[in-house]
N, C-alpha and C positions, 0 to 999 in steps of 0.2 A: 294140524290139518282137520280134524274129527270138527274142533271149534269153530273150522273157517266154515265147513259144511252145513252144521247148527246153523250158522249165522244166517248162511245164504238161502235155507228152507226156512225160516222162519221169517224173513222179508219177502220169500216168495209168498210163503200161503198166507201171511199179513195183505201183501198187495190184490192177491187175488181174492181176497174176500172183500175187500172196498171196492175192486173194479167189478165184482159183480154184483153190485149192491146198481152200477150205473151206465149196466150192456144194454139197458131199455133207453135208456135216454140218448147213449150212442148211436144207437140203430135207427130211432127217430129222428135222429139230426143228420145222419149222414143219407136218410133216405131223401128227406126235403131238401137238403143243398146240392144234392149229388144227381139225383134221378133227373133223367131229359125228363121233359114236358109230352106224355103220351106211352110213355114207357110205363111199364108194368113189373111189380115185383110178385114173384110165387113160390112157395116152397113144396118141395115135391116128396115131404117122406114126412108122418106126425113127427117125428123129434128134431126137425130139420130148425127149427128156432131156438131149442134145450140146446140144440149142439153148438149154435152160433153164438149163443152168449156167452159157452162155454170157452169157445175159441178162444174170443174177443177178450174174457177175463185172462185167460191161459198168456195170450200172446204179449197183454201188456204186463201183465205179473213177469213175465220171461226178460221182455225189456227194463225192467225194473231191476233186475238180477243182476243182468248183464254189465252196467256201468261197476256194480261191487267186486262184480268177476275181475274185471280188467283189472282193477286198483289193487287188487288180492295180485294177479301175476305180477303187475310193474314193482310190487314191494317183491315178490320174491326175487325178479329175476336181475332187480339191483342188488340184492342183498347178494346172492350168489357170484356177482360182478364185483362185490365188495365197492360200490360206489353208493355215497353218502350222501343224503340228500339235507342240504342247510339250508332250508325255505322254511321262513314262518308259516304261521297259520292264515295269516292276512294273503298272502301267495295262493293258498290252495282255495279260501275265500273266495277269491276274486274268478281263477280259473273254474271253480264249481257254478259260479254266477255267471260268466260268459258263456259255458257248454249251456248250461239252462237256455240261452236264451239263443242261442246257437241250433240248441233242439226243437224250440217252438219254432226259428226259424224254416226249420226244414219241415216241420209239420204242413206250417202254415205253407209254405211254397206247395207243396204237395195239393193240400186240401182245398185252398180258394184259388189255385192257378193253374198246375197241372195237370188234376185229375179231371173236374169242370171241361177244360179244352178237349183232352183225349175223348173222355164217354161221350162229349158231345159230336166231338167230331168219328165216334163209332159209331154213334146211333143214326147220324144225320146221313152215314156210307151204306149204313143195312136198309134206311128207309126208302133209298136210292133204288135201292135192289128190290124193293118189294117184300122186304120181310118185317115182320111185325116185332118189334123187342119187348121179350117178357125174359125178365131175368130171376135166376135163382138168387130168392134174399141174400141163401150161404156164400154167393160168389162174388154177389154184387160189395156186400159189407166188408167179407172178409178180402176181399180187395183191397176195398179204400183203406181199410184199420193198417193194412200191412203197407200197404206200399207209403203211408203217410210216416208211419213208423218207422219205417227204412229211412225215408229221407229226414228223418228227423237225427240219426245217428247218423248219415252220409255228411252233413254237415259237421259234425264233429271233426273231421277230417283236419281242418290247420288246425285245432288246438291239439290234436295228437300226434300229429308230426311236431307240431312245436317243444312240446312238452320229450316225443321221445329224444329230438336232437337236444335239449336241458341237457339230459341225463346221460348224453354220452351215446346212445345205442341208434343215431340213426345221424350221420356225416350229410351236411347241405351238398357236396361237394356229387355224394353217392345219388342224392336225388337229381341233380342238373341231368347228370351222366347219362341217367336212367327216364330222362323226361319221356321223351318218345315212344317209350318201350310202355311209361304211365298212361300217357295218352291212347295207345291202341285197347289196355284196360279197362279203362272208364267206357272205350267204345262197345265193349264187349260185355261189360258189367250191362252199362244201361239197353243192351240185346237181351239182355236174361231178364230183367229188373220189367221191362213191358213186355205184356202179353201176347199184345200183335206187333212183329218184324216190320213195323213201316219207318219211312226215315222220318214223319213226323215224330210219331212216338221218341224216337231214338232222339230227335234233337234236341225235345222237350226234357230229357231225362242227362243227358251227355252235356249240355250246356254249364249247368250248373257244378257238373263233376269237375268239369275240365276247369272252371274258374276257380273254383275250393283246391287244387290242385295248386294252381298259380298264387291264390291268395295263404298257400301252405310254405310255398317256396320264399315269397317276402317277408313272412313271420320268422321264419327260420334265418333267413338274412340277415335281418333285421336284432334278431336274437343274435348271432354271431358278432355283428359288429357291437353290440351293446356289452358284450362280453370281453369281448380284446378292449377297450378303450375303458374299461374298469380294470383289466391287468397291467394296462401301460400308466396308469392313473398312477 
């Protein structure tokens, strides 16, 4: 355990010394892609910029931990189950190249299509109302960096269901059962996940869950059949 601990502070503060080498260049790009046209950013305390870079490095060093964290439990809590895992290296290849691209997926969804719609369609409902948008750098950044981030690992979703029915610890049969009860979830995750309670927000954000969801359950399927028909083989 002491070893696994090492491990995981030492990619952390690895990761956070290269993302803060590029919290300026983050904060520049997310200002020009992200800011309406008339909007204004401000920061309201002198360390209000120190701190956000600080975040920015923090959060995605955290995100970088996290994928090691996981692979540290699922080796324990097979081992504990005494279930044996006879997958090449070519196998864990492949799935580490699909979540990669699984991940910028959700990035990407986040950063050039959902966040774009929302701030614009908040900014265009406050200018309706007569108020001027000046935004706190720290709110506006650390927004976009997290919620881009989030749906970057929200995406992971079928290859983790996929992977955990592999192994024995998650029944297709458990998730059908329980779809409905999934669905109310995701509605309630993407309630917390935006800032403002409106049903746009919530669509924008619930759409995707709800289909990662469905495209989790044909992985899983599809995995099962693939499975009995190399036992009947």
């Amino acid at each position: 355990m002491r070893k696994k601990v090492i491990i995981l502070f030492s990619i952390f503060f690895i990761a956070f010394c290269l993302f803060w080498g590029v919290t300026g260049t983050v904060i520049n790009s997310i200002k020009t892609d992200l800011l309406p046209e008339g909007a204004k950013l401000v920061y309201v305390s002198p360390l209000e910029i120190m701190l956000l870079k600080m975040k920015i490095a923090l959060v995605l060093s955290l995100f970088t931990v996290i994928p090691v964290m996981l692979y540290m439990a699922l080796k324990i809590i097979l081992q504990r189950k005494k279930i044996q895992i006879n997958i090449d290296s070519k196998f864990w290849l492949l799935i580490s190249l699909i979540m990669l691209i699984t991940f910028v997926g959700g990035v990407c969804y986040a950063y050039f299509f959902m966040l774009p719609l929302f701030i614009d369609y908040l900014y265009v409902d406050a200018s309706a109302s007569g108020v001027v948008a000046t935004y706190s750098i720290f709110s506006f950044i650390s927004f976009a960096v997290q919620t881009s981030i989030i749906f970057g690992f929200v995406f992971q979703t079928p290859i983790i269901l996929f992977l955990l029915n592999r192994f024995g610890l998650v029944q297709y049969s458990t998730l059908v059962s329980y779809r409905k009860h999934i669905y109310i979830i995701c509605l309630v995750v993407s309630a917390f996940i935006t800032p403002s309670p409106d049903i746009f927000s919530m669509v924008l954000v619930s759409i995707p869950l709800l289909i990662l969801f469905e495209i989790s359950l044909l992985l899983v399927r599809i995995s099962n059949i693939g499975r009995k028909k190399s036992k009947t083989a």
